[in-house]
N, C-alpha and C positions, 0 to 999 in steps of 0.2 A: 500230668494233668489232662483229663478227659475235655472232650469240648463236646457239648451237646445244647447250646445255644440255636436260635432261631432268628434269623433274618427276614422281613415282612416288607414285602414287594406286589404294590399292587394288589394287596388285599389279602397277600398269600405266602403261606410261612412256608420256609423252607428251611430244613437241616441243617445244617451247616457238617456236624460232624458226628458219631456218636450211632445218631437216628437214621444216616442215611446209607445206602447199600455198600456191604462189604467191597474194600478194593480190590481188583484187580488186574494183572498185568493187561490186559485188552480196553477197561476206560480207560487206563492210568494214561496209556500212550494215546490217547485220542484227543488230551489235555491240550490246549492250543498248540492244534492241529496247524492252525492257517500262521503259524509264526513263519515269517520271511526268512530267518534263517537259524533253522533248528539244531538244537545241540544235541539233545537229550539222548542222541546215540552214542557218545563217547561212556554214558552210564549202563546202555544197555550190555557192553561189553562184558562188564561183570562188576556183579552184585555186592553190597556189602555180606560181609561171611566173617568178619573177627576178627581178619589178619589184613585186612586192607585198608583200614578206617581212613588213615593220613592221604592217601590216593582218593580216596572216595568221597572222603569232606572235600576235599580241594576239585574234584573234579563237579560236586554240585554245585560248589560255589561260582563256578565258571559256567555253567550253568543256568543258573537266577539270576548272575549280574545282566549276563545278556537277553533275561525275560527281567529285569527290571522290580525283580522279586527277592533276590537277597537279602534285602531286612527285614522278610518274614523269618531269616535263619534266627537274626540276632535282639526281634522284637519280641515281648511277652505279647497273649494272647489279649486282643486290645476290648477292652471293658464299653457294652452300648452306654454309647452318651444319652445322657438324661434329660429332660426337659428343653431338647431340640427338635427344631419339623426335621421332617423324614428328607424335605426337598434342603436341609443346610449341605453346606462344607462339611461341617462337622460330621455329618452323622452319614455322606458320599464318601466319606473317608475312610470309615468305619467301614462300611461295608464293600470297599477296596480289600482293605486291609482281609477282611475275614474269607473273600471269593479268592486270594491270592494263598489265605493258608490253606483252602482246600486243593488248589491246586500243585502247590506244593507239597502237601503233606501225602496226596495221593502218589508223587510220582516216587520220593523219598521210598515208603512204605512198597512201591514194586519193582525200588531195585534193594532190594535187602531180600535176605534168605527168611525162607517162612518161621524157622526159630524165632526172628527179631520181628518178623513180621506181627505175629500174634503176641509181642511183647509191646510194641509201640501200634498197633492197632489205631486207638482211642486216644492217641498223644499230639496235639499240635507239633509242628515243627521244630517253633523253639525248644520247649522242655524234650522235644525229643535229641534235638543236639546236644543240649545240659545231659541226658541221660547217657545217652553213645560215648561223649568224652570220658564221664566217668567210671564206663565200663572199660575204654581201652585205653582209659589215661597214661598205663604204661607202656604202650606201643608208640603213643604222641612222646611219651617223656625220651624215649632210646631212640626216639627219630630226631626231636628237637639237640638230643646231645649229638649226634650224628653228626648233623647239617650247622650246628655253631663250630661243633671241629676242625668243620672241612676248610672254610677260608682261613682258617690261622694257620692251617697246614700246608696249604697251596703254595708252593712254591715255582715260580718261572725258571726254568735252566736256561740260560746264558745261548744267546741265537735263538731261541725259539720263538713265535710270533706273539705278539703281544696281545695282539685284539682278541682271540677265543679266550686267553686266560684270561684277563679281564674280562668278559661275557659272564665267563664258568664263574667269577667270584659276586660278580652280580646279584646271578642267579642265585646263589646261599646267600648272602644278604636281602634278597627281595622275601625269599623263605623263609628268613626267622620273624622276617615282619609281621607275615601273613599267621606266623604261630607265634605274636604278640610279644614277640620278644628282637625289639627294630635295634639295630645296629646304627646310631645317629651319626649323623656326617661326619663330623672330625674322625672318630673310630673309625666308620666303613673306608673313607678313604685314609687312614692308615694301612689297615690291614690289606690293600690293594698297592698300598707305596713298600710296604715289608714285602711283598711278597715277589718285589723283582730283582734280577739278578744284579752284581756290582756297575756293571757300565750305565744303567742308569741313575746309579749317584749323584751327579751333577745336576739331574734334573730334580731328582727328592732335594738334594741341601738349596736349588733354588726355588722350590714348590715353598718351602717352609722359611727360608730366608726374608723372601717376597708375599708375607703373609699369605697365598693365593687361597682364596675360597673358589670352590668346583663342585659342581653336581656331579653324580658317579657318571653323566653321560658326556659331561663337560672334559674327565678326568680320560675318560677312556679315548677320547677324539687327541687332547691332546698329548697320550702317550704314543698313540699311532703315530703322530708329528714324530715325533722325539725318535722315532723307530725308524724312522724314513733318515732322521740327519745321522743316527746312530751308525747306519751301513753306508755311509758318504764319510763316516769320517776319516783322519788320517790313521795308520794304524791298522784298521778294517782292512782283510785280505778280500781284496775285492773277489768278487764271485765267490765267496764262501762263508755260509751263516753262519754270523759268531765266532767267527776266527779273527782271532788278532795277531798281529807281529810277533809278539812274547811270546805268542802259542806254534808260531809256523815252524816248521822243521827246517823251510826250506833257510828262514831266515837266521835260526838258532845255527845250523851248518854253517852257515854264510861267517856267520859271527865266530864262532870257532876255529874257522880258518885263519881268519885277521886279526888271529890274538885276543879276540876278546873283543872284536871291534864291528859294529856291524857295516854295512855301505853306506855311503853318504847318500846312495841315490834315495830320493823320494825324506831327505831329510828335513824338517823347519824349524827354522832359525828366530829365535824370542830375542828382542830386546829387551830388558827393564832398565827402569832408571828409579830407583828408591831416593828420594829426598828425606830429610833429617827433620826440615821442617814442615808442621803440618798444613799449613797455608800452601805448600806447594805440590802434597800427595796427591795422586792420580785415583780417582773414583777407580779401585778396579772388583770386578765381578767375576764370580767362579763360574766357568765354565766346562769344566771335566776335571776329573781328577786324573793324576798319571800314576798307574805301578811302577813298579822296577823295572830299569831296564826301557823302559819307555820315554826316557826324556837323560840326555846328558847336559848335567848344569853348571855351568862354568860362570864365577864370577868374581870380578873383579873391583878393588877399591878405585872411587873414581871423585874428583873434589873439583871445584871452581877454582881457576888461575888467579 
């Protein structure tokens, strides 16, 4: 949709689009000029050209949020109100709206190659992002399958740090947002609780035990925690990420020697006391699970005199 409408200022019509001088790249950047902290060189880097689109919407959208112009992407081209003074709201609004899509539409049209150029010419911004999607809708479609892939596939191996993997699965969830297709709380933070390796068990069966609700930055701080008691615990070969006893040679040796039997040193010793009746069952709470080999359970029948 062409815009060749007129805004009247002080007596005196002006263009808006359509009527007034062809763009190019030397206005375009001249476009507020005095902005305090200007982005618009991360677009001059390189243009849209047909294989970029997903980079190039997303990097104007970063763009206009911070000139406070972004919903000229996602607003139709707004219709002059009627039977209002020049001096309302209404009609300062209007003509916000219309100064902001020259401004935009101008800088749009001089980071695109001249092909798209003299295709979207004459096109406001919005209908000109309606058009752009549906030319390279299938570039959006094998990026959006892409980036929904990646967090279901992300996997943490066993010692490795927690906080970047978490970051990195953030980030694909904040991405399919942004391409309108949101991962909502429960789900996001599943696929960030699947995606860790067995020693954090205890913490998932008591994430979900303890009905816990968490924001992804709620969830991330306290996996961190959980990382920090993780390498304190018993078991953890101290000074070695992700090694555990089960896994140590020195201690599978140790164990082979003694028949089968590892060292007492460094061993801890469980009480329980199971009662019959339930009035006198002990609240107890999972706190780690144990493999094999990890706990030797001895137990015995024991009754009131």
């Amino acid at each position: 949709m062409g815009i060749s409408s007129t805004v009247s200022r002080g007596g005196t019509a002006e263009p808006t689009h359509g009527g007034g001088p062809r763009c190019c790249s030397a206005t375009c950047w001249k476009i507020s000029s005095n902005s305090s902290f200007n982005l618009r060189s991360i677009l001059e880097k390189e243009k849209l050209n047909g294989i970029n689109f997903v980079d190039w919407i997303r990097n104007l959208r970063i763009v206009h949020r911070q000139e406070k112009k972004e919903y000229v992407l996602d607003t139709p081209y707004p219709n002059e109100p009627q039977n209002v003074a020049y001096n309302s709201n209404a009609y300062h609004a209007y003509v916000k709206h219309t100064d902001d899509v020259v401004d935009v539409q101008y800088l749009m049209l001089a980071c695109m190659n001249s092909e798209l150029q003299k295709q979207y010419e004459s096109t406001n911004p919005h209908d000109m992002i309606v058009g752009l999607r549906g030319m390279f809708k299938n570039q959006a479609r094998v990026y959006r399958f892409n980036t929904s892939k990646a967090p279901f596939r992300s996997k943490l191996a066993e010692g490795a740090p927690v906080s970047p993997h978490v970051i990195k699965i953030i980030g694909y969830i904040e991405s399919l947002q942004r391409l309108g297709f949101p991962l909502y709380d429960h789900l996001a933070t599943d696929v960030i609780l699947q995606s860790l390796p067995a020693s954090f068990e205890p913490l998932i069966m008591n994430y979900h035990m303890n009905g816990l609700k968490k924001t992804l930055t709620e969830l991330h701080g306290m996996l961190k925690m959980a990382e920090v008691s993780l390498r304190k615990a018993p078991g953890h070969a101290e000074g070695v990420k992700g090694h555990w006893s089960r896994n140590c040679k020195k201690y599978l040796e140790e164990k082979k020697k003694n028949g089968g039997v590892a060292s007492a040193q460094g061993i801890n010793v469980f009480e329980i006391n199971l009662a019959m009746r339930s009035n006198d069952a002990w609240g107890l709470k999972i706190i780690r699970r144990f493999t094999r080999d990890d706990v030797d359970l001895r137990i015995r029948e024991w009754s009131k005199g």
